[in-house]
C-alpha positions, 0 to 999 in steps of 0.5 A, spaced: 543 494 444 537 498 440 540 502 436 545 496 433 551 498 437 555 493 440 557 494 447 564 495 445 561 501 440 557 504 447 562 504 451 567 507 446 562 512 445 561 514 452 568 513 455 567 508 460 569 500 459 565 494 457 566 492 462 562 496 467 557 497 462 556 490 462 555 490 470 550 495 469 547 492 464 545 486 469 544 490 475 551 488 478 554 495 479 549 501 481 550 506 476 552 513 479 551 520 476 558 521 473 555 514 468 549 517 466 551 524 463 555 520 458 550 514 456 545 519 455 549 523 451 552 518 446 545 515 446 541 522 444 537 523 449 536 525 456 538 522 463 530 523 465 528 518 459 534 513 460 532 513 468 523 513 467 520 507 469 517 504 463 510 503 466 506 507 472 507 502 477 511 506 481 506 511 483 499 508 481 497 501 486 494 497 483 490 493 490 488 487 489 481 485 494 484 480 500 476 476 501 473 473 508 467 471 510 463 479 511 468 483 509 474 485 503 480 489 504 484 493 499 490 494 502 492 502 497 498 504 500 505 500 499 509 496 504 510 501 510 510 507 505 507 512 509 510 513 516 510 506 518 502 506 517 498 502 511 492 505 508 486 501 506 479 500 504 473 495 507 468 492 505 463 489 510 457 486 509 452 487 515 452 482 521 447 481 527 450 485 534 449 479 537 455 477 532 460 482 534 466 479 537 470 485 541 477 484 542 483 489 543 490 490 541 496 496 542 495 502 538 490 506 534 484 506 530 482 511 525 477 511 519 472 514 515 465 512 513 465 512 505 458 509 504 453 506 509 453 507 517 459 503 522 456 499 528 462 502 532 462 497 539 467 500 543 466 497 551 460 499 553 458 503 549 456 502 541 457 508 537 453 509 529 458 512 525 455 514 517 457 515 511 462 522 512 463 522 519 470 519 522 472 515 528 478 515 532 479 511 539 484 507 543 485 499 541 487 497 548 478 498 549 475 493 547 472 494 540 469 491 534 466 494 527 461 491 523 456 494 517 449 496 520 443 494 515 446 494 509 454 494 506 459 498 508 465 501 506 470 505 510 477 507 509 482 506 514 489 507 516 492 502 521 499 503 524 504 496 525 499 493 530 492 495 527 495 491 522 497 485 525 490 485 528 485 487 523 489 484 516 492 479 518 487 475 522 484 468 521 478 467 516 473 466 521 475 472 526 471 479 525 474 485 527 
């Protein structure tokens, strides 16, 4: 205990037993309200400090970059956390329109140019999308993103199966 009291001591002062101090202590009982109010009172303080987390990791995301050859993603949302989606930043390196392999997956596509111009290649159709502008369209329609010219970034929002099929592909597979 950090003011030196033993857990007999606590217990005594907030009225519960040692005994559940004990299985809340190591995470083996859930504490409830009624157990905060008096443990933060015997412990002089409030039942905000006894239950903030010690660092931000709570709220801030910390990405780490998830690399394959042209292009890095960081994953900024936590698993799931907004309606089922995943938010993400690309980056993608400029390749040759001849490269650009288009596939199709269930779902939807949304993003945003951040930096540079997307080569959007959708059916017959490619599209240049630049810094500032967004895009949304089908995946069942035939598709691929790559950097036009120079490194692009973009910030996207996939939902179950733009997931699987965007950050969940072999190294050597593009968009």
């Amino acid at each position: 205990m950090a003011r030196g009291w033993s857990l007999d001591t606590l217990a005594a002062r907030c009225f519960l037993s040692p005994s559940t101090l004990s299985r809340l202590e190591t995470g083996h009982r859930r504490i409830a309200l009624d157990q905060l109010v008096p443990i933060a009172r015997a412990l002089g303080t409030s039942i905000d400090q006894l239950v903030e987390p010690i660092d931000d990791t709570d709220v801030v995301i910390r990405p780490e970059p998830q690399q394959w050859p042209g292009r890095t993603t960081w994953i900024l949302s936590r698993d799931r956390a907004v309606n089922g989606v995943t938010v993400a930043k690309m980056r993608i390196e400029p390749t040759p329109p001849e490269s650009d392999r288009m596939r199709v997956h269930p779902g939807h596509d949304w993003f945003t140019v951040l930096s540079g111009t997307l080569r959007l290649r959708l059916g017959e159709r490619t599209i240049f999308v630049e810094s500032g502008d967004a895009a949304e369209f089908s995946t069942m329609i035939p598709h691929c993103l790559s950097a036009h010219e120079a490194t692009t970034e973009v910030l996207t929002i996939f939902d179950r199966e733009g997931e699987r099929a965007h950050l969940h592909t072999s190294a050597d597979e593009n968009d």
